[in-house]
N, C-alpha and C positions, 0 to 999 in steps of 0.2 A: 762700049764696054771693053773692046779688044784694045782700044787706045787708053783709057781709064789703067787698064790691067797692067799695059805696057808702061808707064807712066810712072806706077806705084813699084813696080818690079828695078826701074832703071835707078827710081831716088835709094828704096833702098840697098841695093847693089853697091850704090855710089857711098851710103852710110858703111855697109860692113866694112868698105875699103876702108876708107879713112880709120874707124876703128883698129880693124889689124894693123894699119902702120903706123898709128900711136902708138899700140903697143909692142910691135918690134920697137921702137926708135928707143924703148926704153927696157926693154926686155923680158916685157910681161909675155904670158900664155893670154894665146887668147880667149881661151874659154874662163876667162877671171873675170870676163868682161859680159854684161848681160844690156839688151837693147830693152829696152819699155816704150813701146810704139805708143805717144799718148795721144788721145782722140778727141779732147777736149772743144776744139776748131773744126772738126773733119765731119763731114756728110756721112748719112749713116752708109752709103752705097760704096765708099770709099774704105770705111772701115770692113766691111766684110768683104770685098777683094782684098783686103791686106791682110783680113785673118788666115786667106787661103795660104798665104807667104808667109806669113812671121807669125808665132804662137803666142808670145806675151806683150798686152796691151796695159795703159795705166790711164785711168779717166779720174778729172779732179772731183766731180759732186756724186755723192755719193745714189740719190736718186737717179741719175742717168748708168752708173755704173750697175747698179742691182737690174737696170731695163737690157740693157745693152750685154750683160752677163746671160741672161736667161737666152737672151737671142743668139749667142755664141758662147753655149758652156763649155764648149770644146779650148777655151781659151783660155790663160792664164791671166786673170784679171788684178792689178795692182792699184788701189787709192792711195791717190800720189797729192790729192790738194786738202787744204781744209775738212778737219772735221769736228763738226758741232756734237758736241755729249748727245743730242735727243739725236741723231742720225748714229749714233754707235751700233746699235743691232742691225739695222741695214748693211754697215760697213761689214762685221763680222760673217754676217749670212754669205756676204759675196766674194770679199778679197782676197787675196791668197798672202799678200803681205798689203799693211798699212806705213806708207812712207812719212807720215805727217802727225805723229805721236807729240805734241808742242810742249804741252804741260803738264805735272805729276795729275792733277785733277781729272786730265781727259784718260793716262793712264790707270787711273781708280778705277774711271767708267769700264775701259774695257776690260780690263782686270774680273770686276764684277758681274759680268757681262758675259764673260767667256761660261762654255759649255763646261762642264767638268770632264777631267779627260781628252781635251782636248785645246791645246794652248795656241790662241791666235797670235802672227806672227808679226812681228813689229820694230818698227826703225824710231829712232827719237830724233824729232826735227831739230835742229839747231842753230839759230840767228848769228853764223860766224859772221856775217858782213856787220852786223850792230845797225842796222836799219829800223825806223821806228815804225816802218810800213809792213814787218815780217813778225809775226809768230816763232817761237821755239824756246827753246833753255837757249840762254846764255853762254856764249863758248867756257866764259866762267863761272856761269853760277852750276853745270851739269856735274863736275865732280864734288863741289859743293853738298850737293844733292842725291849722291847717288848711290848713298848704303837706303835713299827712301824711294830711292829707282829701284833696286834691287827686292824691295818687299814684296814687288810682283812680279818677280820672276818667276814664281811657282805657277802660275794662271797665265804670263803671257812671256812670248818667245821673243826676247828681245834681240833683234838678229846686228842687228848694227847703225848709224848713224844717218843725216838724210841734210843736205841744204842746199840753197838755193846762193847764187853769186850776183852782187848787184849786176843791174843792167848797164852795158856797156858797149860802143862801137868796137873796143880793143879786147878781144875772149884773153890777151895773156893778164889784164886786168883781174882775172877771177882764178887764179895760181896759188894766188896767195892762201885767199879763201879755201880753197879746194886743199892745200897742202895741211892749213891749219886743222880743219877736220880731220885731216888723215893722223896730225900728230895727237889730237881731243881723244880718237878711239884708240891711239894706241896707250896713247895714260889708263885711257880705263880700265884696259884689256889687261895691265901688267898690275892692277890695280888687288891687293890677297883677295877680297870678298869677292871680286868679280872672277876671278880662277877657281876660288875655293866652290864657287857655284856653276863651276864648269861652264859660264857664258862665252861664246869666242868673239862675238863681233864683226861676223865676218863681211859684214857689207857695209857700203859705202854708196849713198845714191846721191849724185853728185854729176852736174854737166846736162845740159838741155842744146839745142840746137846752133846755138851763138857760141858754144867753148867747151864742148863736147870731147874735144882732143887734149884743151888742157889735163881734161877733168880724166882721163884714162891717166895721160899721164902722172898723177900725181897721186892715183889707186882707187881710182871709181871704181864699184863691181856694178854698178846698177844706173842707165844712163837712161834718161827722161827724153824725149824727143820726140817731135811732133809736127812742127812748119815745114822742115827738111823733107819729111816723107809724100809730105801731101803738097811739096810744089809743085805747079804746074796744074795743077787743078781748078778747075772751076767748077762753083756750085751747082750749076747748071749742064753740066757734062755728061754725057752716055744715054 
């Protein structure tokens, strides 16, 4: 357990570093920048010594996430993978933002779905790489779209942006990606209807374990990660 502790305490250590000199290298603050410890791979023994370190965690399904929430409500829980329209009430009951908003349709659900008075929070995924294995709006089709992205913003809180960079041995590979998003949310953001309705957009979830640095640099607020924290672990540990 003392080594498990030590273990998890040294990776992420090692992550905040890297993080703050991203963002000196380019002149961010660094509270712009937010970690999402994701659990997805990791033992459950793993994940509650790392709850004791690090306060927000992001799990992709949403049935482990609603299990996993209850056993650590102390924590900032974030669904960062796939979600199916009939799993939308689970997602609601537990997340504190939804990273994987794909389609106006899943947006209806939750829209519909939402409490009154009370507007769940949400990113709109978006397929900047054009892969036909990803989910999302279309880097082009979302301004296309988006005076019928806006018809729920009265029910849901649409906070900003969310995607994934193809896989690659090279993370400056996924730059590109990551920069174009950042230019997607600022079209929107200057966009009348989207000021007129006072949305700001202010996040950006962007950057997992493999390009995590590009992805600050190029204005991630919300960084997905998960291999990095829990190397060195074995499942059979403590």
């Amino acid at each position: 357990m003392v080594e498990m502790q030590r273990v998890l305490q040294s990776n992420l250590s090692d992550v905040l570093l890297r993080i703050n000199a991203a963002c000196g290298r380019v002149g961010r603050e660094r509270s712009e920048v937010r970690l999402i410890a994701v659990t997805k791979y990791a033992d459950w023994e793993w994940v509650r010594i790392l709850a004791g370190l690090h306060p927000v965690f992001g799990e992709n399904r949403p049935q482990q996430l609603a299990e996993r929430c209850q056993q650590l409500p102390a924590v900032e829980w974030h669904l960062i993978g796939h979600l199916q329209r009939n799993k939308v009430p689970l997602a609601l009951r537990h997340a504190a933002l939804i990273h994987s908003v794909d389609s106006l349709r899943l947006l209806q659900s939750i829209a519909a779905g939402a409490v009154p008075g009370r507007r769940p929070a949400v990113l709109l995924q978006v397929n900047v790489s054009r892969e036909d294995s990803k989910t999302g709006f279309g880097a082009d089709e979302l301004p296309r779209v988006w005076d019928s992205v806006l018809e729920y913003a009265e029910q849901v809180e649409i906070r900003g942006l969310m995607t994934m960079a193809a896989e690659s041995s090279d993370p400056e590979e996924a730059r590109p990606v990551f920069a174009e998003l950042r230019h997607l949310r600022n079209l929107l953001s200057q966009l009348p209807a989207t000021r007129q309705r006072g949305i700001r957009l202010s996040e950006l979830s962007m950057g997992m374990s493999g390009d995590f640095e590009q992805a600050v640099e190029e204005g991630a607020t919300l960084l997905r990660i998960g291999s990095l924290l829990f190397h060195g672990l074995k499942a059979d540990s403590g």
